[in-house]
Legacy VTK file of the C-alpha trace (Angstrom):
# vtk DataFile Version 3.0
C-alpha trace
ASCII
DATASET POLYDATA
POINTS 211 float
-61.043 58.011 25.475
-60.660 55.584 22.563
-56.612 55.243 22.648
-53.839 53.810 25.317
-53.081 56.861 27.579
-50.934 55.628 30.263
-49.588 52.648 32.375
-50.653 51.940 36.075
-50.088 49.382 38.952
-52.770 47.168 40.251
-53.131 47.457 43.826
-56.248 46.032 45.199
-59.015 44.252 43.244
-60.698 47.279 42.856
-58.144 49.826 43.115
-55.090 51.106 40.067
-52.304 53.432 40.599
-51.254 55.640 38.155
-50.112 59.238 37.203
-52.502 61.690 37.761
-51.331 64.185 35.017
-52.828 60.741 33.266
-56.002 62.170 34.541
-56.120 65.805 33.634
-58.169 66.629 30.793
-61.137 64.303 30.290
-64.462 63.682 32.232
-64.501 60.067 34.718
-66.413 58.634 32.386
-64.366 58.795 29.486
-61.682 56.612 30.940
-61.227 52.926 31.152
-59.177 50.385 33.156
-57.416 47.204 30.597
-56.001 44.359 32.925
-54.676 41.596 31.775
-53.310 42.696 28.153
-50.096 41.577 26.218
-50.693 43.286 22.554
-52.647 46.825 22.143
-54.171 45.600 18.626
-55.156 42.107 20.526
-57.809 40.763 23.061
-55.858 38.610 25.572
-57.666 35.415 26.930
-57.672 36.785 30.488
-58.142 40.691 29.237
-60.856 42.784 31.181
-62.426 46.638 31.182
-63.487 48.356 33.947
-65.278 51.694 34.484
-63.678 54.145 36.698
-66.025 54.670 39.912
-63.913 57.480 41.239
-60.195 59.092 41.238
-58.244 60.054 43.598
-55.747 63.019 42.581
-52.891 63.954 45.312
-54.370 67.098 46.708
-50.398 68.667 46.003
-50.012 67.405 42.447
-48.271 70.088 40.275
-48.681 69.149 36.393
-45.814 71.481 35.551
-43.326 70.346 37.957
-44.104 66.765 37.955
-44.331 66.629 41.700
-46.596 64.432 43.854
-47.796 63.097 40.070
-49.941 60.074 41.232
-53.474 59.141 41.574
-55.530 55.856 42.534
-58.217 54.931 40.548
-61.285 53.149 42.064
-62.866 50.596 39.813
-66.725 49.877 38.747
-67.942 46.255 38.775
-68.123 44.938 35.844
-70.456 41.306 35.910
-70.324 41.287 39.378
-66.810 41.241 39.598
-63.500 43.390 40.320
-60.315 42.343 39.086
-59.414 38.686 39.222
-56.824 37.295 40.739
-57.191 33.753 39.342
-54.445 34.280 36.077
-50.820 34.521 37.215
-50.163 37.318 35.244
-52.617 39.459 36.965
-51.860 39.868 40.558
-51.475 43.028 42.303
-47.914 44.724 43.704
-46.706 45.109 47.287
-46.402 48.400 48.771
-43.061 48.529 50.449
-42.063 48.941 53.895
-39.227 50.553 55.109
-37.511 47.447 55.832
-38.119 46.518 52.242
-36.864 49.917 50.864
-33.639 49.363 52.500
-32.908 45.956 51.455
-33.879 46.106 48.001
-30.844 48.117 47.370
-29.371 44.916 47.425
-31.715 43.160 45.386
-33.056 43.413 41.747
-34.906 46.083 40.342
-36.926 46.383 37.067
-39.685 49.261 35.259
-42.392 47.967 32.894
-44.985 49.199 30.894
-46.409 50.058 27.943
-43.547 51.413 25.407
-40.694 50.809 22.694
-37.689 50.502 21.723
-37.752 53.121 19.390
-38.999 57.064 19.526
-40.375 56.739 16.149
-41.874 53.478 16.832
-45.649 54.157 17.077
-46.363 50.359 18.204
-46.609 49.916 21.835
-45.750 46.481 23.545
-46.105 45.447 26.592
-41.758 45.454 28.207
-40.020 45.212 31.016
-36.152 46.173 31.623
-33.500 45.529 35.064
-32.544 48.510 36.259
-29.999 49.835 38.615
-31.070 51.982 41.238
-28.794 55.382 41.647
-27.866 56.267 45.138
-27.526 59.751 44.234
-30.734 61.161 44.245
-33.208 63.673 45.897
-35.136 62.663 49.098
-38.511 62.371 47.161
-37.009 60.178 43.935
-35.472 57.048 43.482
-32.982 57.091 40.219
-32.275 54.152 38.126
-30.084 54.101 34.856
-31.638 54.924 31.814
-31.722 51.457 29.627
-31.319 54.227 26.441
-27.894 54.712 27.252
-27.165 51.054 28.220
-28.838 49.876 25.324
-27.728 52.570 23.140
-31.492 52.531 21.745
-34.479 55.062 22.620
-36.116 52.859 25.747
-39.611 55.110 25.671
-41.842 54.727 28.091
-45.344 56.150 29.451
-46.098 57.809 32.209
-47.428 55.424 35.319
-45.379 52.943 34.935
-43.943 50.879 37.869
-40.306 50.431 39.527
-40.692 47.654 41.307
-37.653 45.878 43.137
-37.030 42.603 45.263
-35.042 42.237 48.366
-32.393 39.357 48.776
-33.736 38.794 51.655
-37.860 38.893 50.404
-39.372 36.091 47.736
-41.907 39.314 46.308
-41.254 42.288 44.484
-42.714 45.548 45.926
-43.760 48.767 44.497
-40.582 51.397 44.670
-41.634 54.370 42.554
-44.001 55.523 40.358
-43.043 57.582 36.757
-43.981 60.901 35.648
-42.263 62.344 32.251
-42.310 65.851 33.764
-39.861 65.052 36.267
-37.376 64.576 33.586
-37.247 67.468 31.408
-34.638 66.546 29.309
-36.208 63.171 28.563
-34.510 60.288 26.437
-31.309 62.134 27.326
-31.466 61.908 30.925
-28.329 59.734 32.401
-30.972 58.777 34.955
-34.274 58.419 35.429
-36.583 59.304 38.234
-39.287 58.105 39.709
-41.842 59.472 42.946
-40.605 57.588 45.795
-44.054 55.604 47.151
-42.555 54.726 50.475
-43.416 58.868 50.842
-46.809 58.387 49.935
-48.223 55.247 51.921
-50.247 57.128 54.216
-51.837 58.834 51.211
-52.512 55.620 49.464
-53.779 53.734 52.451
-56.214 56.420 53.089
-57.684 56.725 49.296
-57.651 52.344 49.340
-60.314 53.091 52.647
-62.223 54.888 50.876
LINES 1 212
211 0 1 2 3 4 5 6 7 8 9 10 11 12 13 14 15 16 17 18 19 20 21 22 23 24 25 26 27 28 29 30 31 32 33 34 35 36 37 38 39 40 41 42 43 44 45 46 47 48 49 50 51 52 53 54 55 56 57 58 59 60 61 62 63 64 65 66 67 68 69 70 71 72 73 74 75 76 77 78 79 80 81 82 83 84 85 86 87 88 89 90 91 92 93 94 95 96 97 98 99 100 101 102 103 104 105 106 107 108 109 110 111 112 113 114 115 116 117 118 119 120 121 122 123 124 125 126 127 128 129 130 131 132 133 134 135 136 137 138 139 140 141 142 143 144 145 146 147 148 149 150 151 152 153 154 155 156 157 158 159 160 161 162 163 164 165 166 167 168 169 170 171 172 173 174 175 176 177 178 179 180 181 182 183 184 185 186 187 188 189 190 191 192 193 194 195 196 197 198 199 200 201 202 203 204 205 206 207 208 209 210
């Protein structure tokens, strides 16, 4: 559509997972898939576009409400080629397990994306932030601190963007939740914020990666 919309997670070579209310208002072919980018005004060494083939909406997604927010997006080849793997920076997430879920509790956690540390910055970087998961929570959320509060700075975000954490126990990170701004209405002045629990969604995700 001509300008940066929203953040996403790579998941296969072929496949990106991102918020469907991402997704809402403009034809498939209007839409295209940047790996492998630092700067927004720059072209990265190992930078790629891809066509969107087809997407995948959660039959249950509710743009008002925020809930089941999430969508995979099925690539095009583009020279013969999906994503590749080859560049360390570009390598796709983990889905969790339940074993993982539990354990990372433990571990580290971190969101990344697309954003800035200002609300009246227009300039998006690429930025990444530790994060504290919140045990108090709803069943279909995970909660982390807001890094506005601990950083007493607007932390903006987009929606899509990835929690990821890693175990003690694990040497990878895995995918924990996926963010949607509707689920926090009152925004940058949210104590917490939330993110759709993925662990709820594997057999969704599984399915659309078959297809």
């Amino acid at each position: 559509v001509g300008r940066h919309i929203c953040s996403g997670v790579i998941l296969t070579e072929k496949h990106v997972l991102t918020s469907a209310s991402c997704l809402v208002n403009n034809p498939i072919k209007n839409y295209m898939i940047v790996v492998g980018q630092n700067a927004l005004d720059e072209l990265d060494e190992w930078e790629e576009e891809f066509s969107a083939q087809s997407i995948y909406t959660h039959d249950f997604f509710d743009e008002t409400s925020g809930s089941h927010d999430l969508a995979i997006v099925k690539l095009k080849q583009r020279r013969g080629h999906y994503i590749n793997f080859e560049h360390p920076q570009i390598q796709p997430i983990c889905l969790p397990t339940s074993a993982a879920g539990q354990e990372s509790r433990d571990g580290s956690c971190e969101i990344s994306g697309w954003g800035s540390w200002s609300a009246a910055d227009q300039k998006l970087s690429l930025m990444g932030q530790s994060v504290n998961l919140d045990p108090v929570c709803t069943l279909e959320h995970h909660c982390v601190n807001n890094p506005s509060a601990a950083n007493q700075k607007d932390f903006t975000f987009d929606d899509g963007m990835p929690l990821t954490c890693k175990p003690m126990s694990k040497p990878m990170w895995y995918l924990r939740g996926l963010r949607a701004k509707a689920l926090d209405p009152c925004d940058q002045g949210c104590p917490t914020m939330r993110f759709l629990d993925i662990s709820a969604y594997l057999l969704w995700i599984n399915a659309r990666l078959a297809l």
